[in-house]
N, C-alpha and C positions, 0 to 999 in steps of 0.2 A: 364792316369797314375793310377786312382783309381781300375781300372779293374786291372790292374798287380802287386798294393796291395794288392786286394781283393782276388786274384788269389795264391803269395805270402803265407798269412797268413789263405787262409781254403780252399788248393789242398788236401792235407790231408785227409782232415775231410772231405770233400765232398765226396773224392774218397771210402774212408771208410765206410761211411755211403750208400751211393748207393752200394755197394758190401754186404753189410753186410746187408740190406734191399732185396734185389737181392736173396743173399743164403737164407735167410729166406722163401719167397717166394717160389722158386723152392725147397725146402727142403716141403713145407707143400705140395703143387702141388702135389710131390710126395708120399708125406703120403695119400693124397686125392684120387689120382690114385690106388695106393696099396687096399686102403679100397675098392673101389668101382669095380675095375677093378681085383683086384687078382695079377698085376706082376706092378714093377715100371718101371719107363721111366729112361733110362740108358742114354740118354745124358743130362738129366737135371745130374742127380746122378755126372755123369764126371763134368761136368760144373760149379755146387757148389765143387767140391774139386779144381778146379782149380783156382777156384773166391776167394776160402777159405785161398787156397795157395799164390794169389796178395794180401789177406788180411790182412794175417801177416804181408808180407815182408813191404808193403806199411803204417801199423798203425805204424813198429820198425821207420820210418822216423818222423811219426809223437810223437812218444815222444822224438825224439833226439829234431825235432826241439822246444817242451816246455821243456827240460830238465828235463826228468822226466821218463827217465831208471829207472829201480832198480842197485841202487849204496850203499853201505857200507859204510856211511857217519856218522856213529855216534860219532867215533872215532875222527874226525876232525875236531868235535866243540871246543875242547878242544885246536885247534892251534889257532896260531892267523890266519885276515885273509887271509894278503899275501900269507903262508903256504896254506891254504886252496884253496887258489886261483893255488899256483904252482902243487899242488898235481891233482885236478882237469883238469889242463890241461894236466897234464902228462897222467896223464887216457883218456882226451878225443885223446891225442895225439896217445895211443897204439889200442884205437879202431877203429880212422884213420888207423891205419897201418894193422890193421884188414880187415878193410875192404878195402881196396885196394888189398891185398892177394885174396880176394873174388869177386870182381869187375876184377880183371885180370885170376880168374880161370872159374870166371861165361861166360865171352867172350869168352874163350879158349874151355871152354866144347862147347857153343852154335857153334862155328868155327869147330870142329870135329862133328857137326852133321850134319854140311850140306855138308860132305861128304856123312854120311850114314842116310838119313831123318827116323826121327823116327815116327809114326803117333801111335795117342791115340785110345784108342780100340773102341770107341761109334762115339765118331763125324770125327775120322778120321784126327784131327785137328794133325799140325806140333809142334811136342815138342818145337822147337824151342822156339814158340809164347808161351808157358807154360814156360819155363825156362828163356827168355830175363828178367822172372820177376825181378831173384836174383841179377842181376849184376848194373839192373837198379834200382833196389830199396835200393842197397846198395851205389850207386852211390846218390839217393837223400838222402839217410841217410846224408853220407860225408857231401853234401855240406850244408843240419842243421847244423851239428856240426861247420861247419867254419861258415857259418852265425849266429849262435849262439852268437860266440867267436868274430867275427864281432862288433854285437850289442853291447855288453857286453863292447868291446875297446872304441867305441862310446859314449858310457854312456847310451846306450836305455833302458836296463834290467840289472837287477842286477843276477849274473849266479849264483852265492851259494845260493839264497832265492829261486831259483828253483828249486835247485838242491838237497836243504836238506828238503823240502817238504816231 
């Protein structure tokens, strides 16, 4: 059970961190190349935009899950905090819906491609496997957000001391 806390609370940040370690990496490789050699390595070059591209999508999960979007919260100090609390969920509720729009067009584009496979210009790799990133990282966003809202019913964390950070 501690492995799937541990798992839990720094998927995230783990994943993040090895990617972002990762582009660095192949990002200097190829400056090193470049200097030394005169032409750079094109499938590092693909490789880092694609690791660049899981990186976004996957760190947007990890601030749902600390509550810690960029939110427009100044205004809302001034409610009380029930107000506070209903507004906040009404915002986490339309970005839920947000991203379910997203999570059902991200599957829908990936399903139209494997009719007509699309392959990446250097390694030759299946767009597919580039693109499952959006639906699926919008899918672990979601479920931050409800395990958030989760904790928060529980009494685990308090969601506006995170939120107005």
């Amino acid at each position: 059970m501690n492995i799937l806390k541990w798992i839990d609370k720094n998927f995230e940040d783990v994943l993040c961190g090895f990617l972002l370690v990762s582009i660095m990496s192949m990002l200097m490789a190829q400056v090193m190349v470049r200097f030394l050699f005169g032409h750079g390595l094109t499938v590092s070059e693909e490789l880092s935009r694609f690791m660049f591209l899981y990186l976004v999508y996957f760190a947007s999960s990890l601030v749902a899950l600390k509550g810690a979007h960029i939110r427009v919260t100044a205004h809302t100090k001034f409610l009380p905090r029930g107000m506070q609390l209903f507004l906040l969920l009404c915002s986490d509720l339309l970005w839920l819906g947000f991203n379910a729009v997203i999570i059902y067009q991200g599957f829908k584009l990936i399903g139209s491609m494997a009719t007509k496979p699309m392959l990446s210009g250097a390694m030759l790799l299946d767009m597919r496997y580039v693109f499952v990133a959006v639906p699926v990282a919008f899918s672990l966003q979601s479920f931050r957000i409800a395990q958030r809202w989760v904790r928060h019913l529980l009494g685990c964390i308090d969601i506006l001391g995170s939120a107005n950070q």
